[in-house]
C-alpha positions in Angstrom: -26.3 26.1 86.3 -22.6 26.2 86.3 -20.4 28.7 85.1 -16.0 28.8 84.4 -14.8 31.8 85.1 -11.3 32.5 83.6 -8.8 35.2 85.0 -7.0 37.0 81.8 -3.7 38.0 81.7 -3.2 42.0 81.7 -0.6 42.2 78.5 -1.9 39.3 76.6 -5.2 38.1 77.7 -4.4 34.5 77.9 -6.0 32.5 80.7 -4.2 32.2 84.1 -6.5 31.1 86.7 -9.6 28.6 86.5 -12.2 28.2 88.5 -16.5 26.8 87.9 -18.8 28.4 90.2 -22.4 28.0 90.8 -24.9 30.7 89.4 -25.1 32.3 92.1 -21.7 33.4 92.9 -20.8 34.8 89.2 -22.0 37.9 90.2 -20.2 38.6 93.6 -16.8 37.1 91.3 -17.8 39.9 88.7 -18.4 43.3 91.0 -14.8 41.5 92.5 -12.9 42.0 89.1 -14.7 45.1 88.5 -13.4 46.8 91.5 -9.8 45.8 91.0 -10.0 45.9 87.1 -9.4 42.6 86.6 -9.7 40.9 82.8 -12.2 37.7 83.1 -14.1 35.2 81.1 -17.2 33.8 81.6 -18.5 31.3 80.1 -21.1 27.7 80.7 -19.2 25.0 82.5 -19.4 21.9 80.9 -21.2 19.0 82.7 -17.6 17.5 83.5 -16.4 20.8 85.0 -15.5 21.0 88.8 
């Protein structure tokens, strides 16, 4: 399964950044933002997504 991963803004939390990773990266991306306190959105990839 794939997954998109959006980057939020800080002030507004609109998406900035973009990216679909396989399942088995989400959580290396996740204990990433966590560490730097980074806003993100995850979410299913569509089957189109790359």
């Amino acid at each position: 399964m794939r997954f998109e991963i959006l980057r939020l803004d800080d002030i507004d939390g609109t998406p900035v950044d973009r990216t679909v990773v396989d399942a088995a990266s989400v959580n290396g991306i996740v204990q990433q933002a966590a560490a730097i306190g980074q806003r993100i959105w995850i979410r299913p990839a569509d089957a189109s997504a790359s």
